[in-house]
N, C-alpha and C positions, 0 to 999 in steps of 0.2 A: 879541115875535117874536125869535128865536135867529137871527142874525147869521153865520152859518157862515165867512165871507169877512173879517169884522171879527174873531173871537176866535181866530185862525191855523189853523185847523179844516181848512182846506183850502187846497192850494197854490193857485198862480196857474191861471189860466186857458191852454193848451196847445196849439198849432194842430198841427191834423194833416194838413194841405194835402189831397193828394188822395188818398191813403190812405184807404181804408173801415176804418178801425180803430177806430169811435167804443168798441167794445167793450172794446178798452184801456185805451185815456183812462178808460171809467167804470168798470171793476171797479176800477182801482188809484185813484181818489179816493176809492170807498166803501173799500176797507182803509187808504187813506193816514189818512181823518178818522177810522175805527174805532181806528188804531194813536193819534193822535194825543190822542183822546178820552180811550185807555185810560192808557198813556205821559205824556201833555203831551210828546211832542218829532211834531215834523211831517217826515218823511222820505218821498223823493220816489223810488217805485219804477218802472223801468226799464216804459215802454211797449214799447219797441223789444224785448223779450225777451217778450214775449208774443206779438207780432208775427210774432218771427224763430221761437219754439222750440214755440208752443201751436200746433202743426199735428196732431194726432190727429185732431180734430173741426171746428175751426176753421180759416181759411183764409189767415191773415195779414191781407193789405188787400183781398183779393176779395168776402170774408164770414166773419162769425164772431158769435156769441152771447158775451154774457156768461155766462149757466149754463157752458156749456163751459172758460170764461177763470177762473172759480171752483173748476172743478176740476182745471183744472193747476194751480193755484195753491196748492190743496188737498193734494194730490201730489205738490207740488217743495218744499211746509212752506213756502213764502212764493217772496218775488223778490228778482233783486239791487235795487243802486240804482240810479237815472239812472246817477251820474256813475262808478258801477264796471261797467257793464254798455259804455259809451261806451269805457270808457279801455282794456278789454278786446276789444273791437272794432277799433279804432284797432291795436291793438298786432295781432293779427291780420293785420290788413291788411297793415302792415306788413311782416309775415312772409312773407305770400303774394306778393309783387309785390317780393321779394327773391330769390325760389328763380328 
């Protein structure tokens, strides 16, 4: 049996408190282990940007389908990552609560 967790196939495991975003969390582990498979490097794509920006169909934390989360994703040609999607957040904020 294939190991998914033992051969870095797949990041860590990710809490998403009370957030209904399971549909996050799982389209970006099936592309994280597809890129990872394809590549050999395991990069960790922004839940929070699917969350915040795949609103057409989807609902953020209220409800949302994976099919849906597959075709923004489809349509934006990929996601950023965790730590540039955070750090570009952050720097927003920042902005906003300066004016």
């Amino acid at each position: 049996m294939f190991k998914h967790d033992h051969k870095g196939v797949v990041t860590n495991v990710k809490h998403l408190g009370q957030c209904g975003s399971c549909q996050a969390f799982s389209t970006n582990v099936v592309v994280e282990s597809l890129n990872q498979r394809k590549t050999s490097k395991l990069g960790l794509l922004s839940e929070q940007e699917l969350i915040d920006c795949d609103n057409q169909e989807n609902q953020g934390c209220n409800s949302a389908l994976m099919e849906y989360a597959f075709e923004y994703f489809k349509q934006k040609c990929g996601l950023t990552t965790e730590s540039y999607y955070l750090t570009q957040e952050i720097m927003l904020d920042l902005v906003f609560h300066q004016i």
